[in-house]
C-alpha positions in Angstrom: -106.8 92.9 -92.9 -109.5 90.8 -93.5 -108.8 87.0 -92.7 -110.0 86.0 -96.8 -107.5 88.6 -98.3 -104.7 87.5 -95.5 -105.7 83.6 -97.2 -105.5 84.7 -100.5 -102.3 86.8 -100.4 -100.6 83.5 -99.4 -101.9 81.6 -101.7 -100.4 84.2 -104.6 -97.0 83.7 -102.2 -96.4 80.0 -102.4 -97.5 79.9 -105.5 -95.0 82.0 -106.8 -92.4 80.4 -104.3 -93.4 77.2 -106.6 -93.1 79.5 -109.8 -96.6 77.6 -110.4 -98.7 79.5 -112.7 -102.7 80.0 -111.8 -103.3 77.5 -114.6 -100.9 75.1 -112.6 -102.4 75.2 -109.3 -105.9 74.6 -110.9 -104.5 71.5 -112.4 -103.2 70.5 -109.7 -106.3 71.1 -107.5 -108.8 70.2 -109.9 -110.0 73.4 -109.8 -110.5 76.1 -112.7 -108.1 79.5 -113.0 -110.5 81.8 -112.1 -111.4 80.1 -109.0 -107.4 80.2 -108.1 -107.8 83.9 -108.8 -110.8 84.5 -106.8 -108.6 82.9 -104.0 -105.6 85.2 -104.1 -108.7 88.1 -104.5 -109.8 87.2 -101.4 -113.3 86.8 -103.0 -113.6 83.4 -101.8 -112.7 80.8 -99.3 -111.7 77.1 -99.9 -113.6 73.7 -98.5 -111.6 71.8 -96.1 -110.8 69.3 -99.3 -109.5 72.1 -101.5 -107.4 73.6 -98.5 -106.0 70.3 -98.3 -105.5 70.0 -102.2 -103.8 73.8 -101.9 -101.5 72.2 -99.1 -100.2 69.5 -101.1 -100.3 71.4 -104.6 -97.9 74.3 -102.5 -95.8 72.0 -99.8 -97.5 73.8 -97.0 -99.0 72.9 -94.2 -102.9 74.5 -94.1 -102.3 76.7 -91.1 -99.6 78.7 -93.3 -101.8 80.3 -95.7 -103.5 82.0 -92.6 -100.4 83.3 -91.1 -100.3 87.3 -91.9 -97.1 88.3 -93.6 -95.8 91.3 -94.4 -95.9 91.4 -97.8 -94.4 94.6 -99.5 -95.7 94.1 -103.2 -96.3 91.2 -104.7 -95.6 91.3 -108.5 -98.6 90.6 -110.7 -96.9 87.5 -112.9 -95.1 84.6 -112.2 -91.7 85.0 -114.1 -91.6 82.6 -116.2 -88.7 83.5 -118.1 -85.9 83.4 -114.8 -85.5 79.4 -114.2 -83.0 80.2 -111.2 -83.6 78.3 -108.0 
């Protein structure tokens, strides 16, 4: 797997370990939704300064969004609606 998708796939995975929606992350980043999305895509990688922003946004350390995981299926939404912690 290609080191960009391997990024982005995390990036999807702590975000929904935040229940952050795309729309939050951008806020949070100062960056715009469809550049979040072209993240978890794979379609792009981040500066240094918006790998740190991701960090802080997520509570991860930088490293961790290139660790490969095995991810069975991530789901497609954040789920909104289930407020359990």
């Amino acid at each position: 797997m290609k080191l960009n998708k391997v990024f982005g796939n995390n990036v999807k995975y702590f975000r929904f370990r935040k229940k952050y929606t795309q729309e939050k992350v951008a806020e949070l980043t100062d960056t715009s939704v469809t550049y979040i999305s072209q993240l978890e895509l794979g379609h792009h990688t981040p500066s240094f300064e918006k790998l740190e922003l991701l960090s802080k946004a997520l509570d991860v350390e930088p490293f961790e969004f290139y660790v490969k995981r095995d991810f069975k299926k991530l789901p497609a939404r954040v789920d909104m609606t289930n407020t359990d912690e």
